[in-house]
N, C-alpha and C positions, 0 to 999 in steps of 0.2 A: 401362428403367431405373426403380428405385422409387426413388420420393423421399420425403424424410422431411416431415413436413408442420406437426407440432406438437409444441412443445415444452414439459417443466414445469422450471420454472429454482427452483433452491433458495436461497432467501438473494435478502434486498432490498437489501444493502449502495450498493455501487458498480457490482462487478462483476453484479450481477441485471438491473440493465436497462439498463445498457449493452450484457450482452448478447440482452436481448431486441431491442434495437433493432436493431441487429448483424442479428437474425436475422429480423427482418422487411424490413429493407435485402434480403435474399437471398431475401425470397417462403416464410418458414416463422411460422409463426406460436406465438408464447410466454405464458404463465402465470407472474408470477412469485410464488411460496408465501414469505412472510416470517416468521419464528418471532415474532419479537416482537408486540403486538398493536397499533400505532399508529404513527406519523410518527418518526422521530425529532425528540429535544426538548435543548432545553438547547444551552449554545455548544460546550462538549466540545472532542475534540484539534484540534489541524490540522495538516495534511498540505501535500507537498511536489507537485505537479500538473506533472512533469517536458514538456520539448517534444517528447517522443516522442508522449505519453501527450496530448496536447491535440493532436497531430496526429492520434493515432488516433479520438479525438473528435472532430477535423473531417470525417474516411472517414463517419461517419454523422449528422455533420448536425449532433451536439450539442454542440459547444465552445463558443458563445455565451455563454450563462446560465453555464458552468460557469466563465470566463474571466472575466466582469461579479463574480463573485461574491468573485477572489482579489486579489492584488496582486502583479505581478511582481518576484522576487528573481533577480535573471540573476548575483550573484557568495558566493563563499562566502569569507568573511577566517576565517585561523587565529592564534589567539592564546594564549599558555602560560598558566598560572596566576598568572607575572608578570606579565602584561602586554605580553611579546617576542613581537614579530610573526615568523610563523611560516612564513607563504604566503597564497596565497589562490587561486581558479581560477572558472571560468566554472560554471552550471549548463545550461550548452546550449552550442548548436555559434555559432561567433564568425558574428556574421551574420546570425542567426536569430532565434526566439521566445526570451525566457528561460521558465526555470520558473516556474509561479506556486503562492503560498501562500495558501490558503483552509483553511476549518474547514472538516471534515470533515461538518458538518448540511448546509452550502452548498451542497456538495459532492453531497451525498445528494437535496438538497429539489431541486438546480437536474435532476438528471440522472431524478426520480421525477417533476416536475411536464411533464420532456421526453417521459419514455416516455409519460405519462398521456394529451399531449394525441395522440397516437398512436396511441390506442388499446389500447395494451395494460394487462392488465391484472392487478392486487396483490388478493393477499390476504394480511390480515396475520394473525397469530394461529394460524399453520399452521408446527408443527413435526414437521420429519419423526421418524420413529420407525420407519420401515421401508419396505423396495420388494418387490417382486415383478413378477418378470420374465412375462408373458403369453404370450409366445414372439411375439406380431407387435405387440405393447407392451409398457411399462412401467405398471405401476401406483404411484405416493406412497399411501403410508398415515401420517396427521398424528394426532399426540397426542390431538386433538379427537375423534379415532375419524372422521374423514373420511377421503377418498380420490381421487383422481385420477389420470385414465388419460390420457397419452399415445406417441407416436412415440422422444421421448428423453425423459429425464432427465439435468439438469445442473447439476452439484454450483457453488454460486458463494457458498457458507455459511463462507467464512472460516478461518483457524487449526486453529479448533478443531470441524472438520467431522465432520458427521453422515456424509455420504454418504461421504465416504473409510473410513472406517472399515465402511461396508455393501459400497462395492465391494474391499476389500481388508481382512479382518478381520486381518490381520497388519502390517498399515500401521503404520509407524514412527509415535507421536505427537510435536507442535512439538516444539523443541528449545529448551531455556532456552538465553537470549543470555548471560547472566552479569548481567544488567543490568537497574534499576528502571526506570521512567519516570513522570514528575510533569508540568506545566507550567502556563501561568496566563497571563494580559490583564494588563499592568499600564497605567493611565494616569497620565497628569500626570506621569509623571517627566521629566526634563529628561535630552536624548541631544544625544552630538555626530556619534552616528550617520546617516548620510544615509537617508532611507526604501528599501526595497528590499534592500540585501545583509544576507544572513546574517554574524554574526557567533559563532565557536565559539572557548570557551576550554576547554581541557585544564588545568581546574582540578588542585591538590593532591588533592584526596580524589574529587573527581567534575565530568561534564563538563556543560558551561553553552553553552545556544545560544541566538540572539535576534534576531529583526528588526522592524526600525520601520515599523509599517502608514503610509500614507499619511496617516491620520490622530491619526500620533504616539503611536499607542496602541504599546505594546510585546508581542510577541506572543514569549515564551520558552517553551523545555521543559530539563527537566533528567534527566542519566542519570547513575542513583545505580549503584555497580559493587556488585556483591553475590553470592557466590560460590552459595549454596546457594538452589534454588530455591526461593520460599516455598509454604507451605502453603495452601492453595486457601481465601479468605475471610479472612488473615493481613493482608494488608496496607488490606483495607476496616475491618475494625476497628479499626484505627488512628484517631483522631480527626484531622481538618484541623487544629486548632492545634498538633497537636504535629510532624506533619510539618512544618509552617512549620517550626517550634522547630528540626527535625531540618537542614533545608537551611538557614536561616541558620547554622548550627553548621559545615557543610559546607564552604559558601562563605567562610566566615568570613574568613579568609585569602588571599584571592583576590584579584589587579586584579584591574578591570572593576565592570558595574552589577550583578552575580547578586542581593549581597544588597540591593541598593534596589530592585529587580523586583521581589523576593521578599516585601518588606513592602508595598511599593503593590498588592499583586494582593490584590483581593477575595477572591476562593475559587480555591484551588487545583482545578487538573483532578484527577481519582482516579489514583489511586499503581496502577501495573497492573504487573507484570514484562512484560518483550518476548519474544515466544516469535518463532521462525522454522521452516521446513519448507526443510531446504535440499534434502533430494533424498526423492520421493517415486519406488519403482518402479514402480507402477502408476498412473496417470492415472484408466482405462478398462475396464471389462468391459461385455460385451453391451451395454445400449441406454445405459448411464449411464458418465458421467466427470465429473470435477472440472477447473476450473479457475481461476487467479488465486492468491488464498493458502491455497485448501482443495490446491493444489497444491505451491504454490512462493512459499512465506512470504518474503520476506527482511526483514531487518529496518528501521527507519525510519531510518537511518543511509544506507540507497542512496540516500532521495530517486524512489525507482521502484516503490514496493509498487502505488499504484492505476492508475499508469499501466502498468506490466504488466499488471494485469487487464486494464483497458481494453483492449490491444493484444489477449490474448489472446482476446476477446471478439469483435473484427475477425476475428481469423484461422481462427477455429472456425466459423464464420461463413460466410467462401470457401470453408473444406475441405466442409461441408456442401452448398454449394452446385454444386461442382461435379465433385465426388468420387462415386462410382456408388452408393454405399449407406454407411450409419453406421460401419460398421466401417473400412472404408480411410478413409475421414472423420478416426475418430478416433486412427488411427491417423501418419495423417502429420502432423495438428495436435502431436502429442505429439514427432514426430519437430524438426518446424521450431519448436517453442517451448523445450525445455528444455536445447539448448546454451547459449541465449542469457539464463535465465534465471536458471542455475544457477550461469552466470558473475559475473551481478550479483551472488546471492546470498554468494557467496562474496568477493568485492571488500568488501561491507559487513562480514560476520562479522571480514576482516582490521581493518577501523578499530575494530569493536567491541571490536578485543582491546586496541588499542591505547587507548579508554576507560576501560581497567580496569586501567591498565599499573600496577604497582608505581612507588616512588621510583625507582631503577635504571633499570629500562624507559623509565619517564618522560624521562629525564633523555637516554637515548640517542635515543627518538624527537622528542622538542623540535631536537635534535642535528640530525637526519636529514633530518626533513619539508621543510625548504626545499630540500635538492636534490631529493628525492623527488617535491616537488610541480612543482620546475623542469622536470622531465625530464619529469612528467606531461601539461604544457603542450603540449608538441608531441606526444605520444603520441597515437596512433589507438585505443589502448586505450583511453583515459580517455576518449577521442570518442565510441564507440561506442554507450554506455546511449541517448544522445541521437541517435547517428546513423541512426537506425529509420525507415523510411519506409514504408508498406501504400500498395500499389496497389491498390485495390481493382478494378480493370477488368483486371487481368494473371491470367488465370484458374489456380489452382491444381491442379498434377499431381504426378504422383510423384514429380518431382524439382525441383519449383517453389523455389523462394527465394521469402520476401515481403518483401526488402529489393531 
């Protein structure tokens, strides 16, 4: 039986060395090539760190630092643009871990300074620009005019992937949400909010989210609806004070804090549109594949973008390890991930619509949502995102499950 032995991972995001670690848990050893040239910098977005996705974190060891780094938000309240409570639900299974909320640098530094003391290792400054297949390798060839040879290559470069596009030059590119996204730190304001849940309002014009760090700080985002995608460097040109100008205007009308966050927040996060990848058909050819959101984008509305990579990071991981060659490897990795993922993605794209919804819309789903979310409560569906578990010692075959 040949085994694969070395690996060059594309992209230092999340998904890069969680799965390198992943794949040194399994006796392979990884590379990971970062385009950017340096750490990342700055407080930037933050994400939602689902109990799936910190249990797949604990399968290799690393959910400590990444868990010190967040603050647990285990409930989500829903609220109109009036102020009328609307529902509310769990973000984990009753019993459990809740989700936790950290920035995404923390996120990054705590899971980069894991892989490091591990030995693996980063290079930054290295984007790809092309592959070639060797026939009993792979070779990266990097902008810099470098090159590196290994066993696989594995796409974990994000949205807006190089490597999808080399393994499938017909590959669908992201798909615009409808939707901007902004957000910001606010301190010193004064909340009647308890620390820990999220609170979401389905404003008049656009929708507002927020929760109270531990240490009172207010850590919100906001999703601007916006029909037409914008033009590529459209909305960085925009100046930070006039977007303020633009979202107080927004919120204007609104219960709730949207526009007192919005004046106490120093510098706004960058104005980005949300793309998604909801169904790619190819994964995989020969020695390279993508995984996470170079595969299966969904939008930050699931609450599961990085902990799917993560997961998928574990399970690529087994199939390598005990799957007979690369190919059935990545083959049945693709088969056991993208029921499961493609279902989330699709769950989120339903709320996004419902972000965007016209006065009418609005007015029926304000209507709706509290039975909607009642009947969600006991559902095994709404369970599901969070009910994930990787056995890592449960060896992976052709018909394996990894729940």
């Amino acid at each position: 039986m040949t085994r694969t032995r070395t690996a060059l991972i594309i992209g230092g995001g999340i998904a890069g060395p969680a799965t390198a670690m992943a794949l040194q848990k399994a006796g392979i050893d990884a590379v990971i090539y970062e385009a950017h040239p340096g750490h990342a910098e700055g407080i930037g977005a933050f994400l939602t760190l689902a109990s799936n996705g910190a249990d797949a974190l604990h399968v290799i060891g690393a959910d400590t630092a990444a868990l010190a780094a967040g603050f647990p938000t285990p409930a989500i309240v829903l609220r109109s643009g009036t102020g009328k409570y609307l529902g509310s639900g769990p973000t984990g299974l009753p019993g459990g871990m809740a989700s936790q909320t950290l920035k995404r640098a923390d996120l990054y530094q705590a899971l980069h300074e894991e892989a490091a003391s591990r030995g693996v290792r980063i290079e930054y400054g290295k984007r790809l620009v092309d592959t070639q297949d060797t026939g009993d390798a792979v070779r990266a060839v990097f902008a810099d005019g470098s090159q590196a040879t290994g066993d696989l290559l594995i796409g974990c470069d994000g949205v807006h992937s190089t490597l999808r596009r080399i393994i499938d030059p017909a590959a669908p590119g992201p798909a615009y949400s409808g939707l901007i996204n902004t957000g910001g730190y606010a301190p010193g304001v004064p909340m009647d909010t308890a620390p820990g849940s999220f609170e979401m309002i389905f404003g008049k014009r656009a929708f507002f989210g927020y929760a109270v760090a531990p240490d009172r700080e207010v850590w919100w985002f906001a999703n601007i609806p916006r029909r037409d995608e914008p033009a590529r460097g459209e909305l960085t040109a925009i100046a930070s004070g006039e977007w303020r100008r633009r979202l107080l205007q927004l919120y204007a009308d609104d219960a709730g804090p949207a526009v007192a966050l919005i004046e106490a927040t120093p510098a706004l996060m960058a104005v980005s549109p949300i793309h998604t990848m909801p169904h790619l058909p190819t994964w995989h050819t020969g020695r390279m594949i993508v995984i996470g959101d170079a595969a299966h984008a969904p939008s930050p509305t699931s609450g599961q973008g990085a902990s799917l990579s993560i997961e998928d990071a574990v399970v690529l991981a087994q199939c390598l390890r005990d799957l007979p060659d690369h190919q059935q490897a990545f083959a049945r990795f693709q088969t056991l991930r993208r029921p499961r993922v493609e279902q989330i993605i699709k769950a989120a794209a339903r709320i996004n619509n419902s972000k965007a919804a016209g006065p009418i819309a609005s007015g029926i789903r304000d209507a709706m949502l509290p039975l909607i979310l009642k009947f969600a409560a006991n559902s095994k569906q709404a369970r599901r995102p969070f009910d994930y578990r990787i056995d890592w010692d449960t060896p992976i075959s052709a018909t394996t499950s990894t729940q």
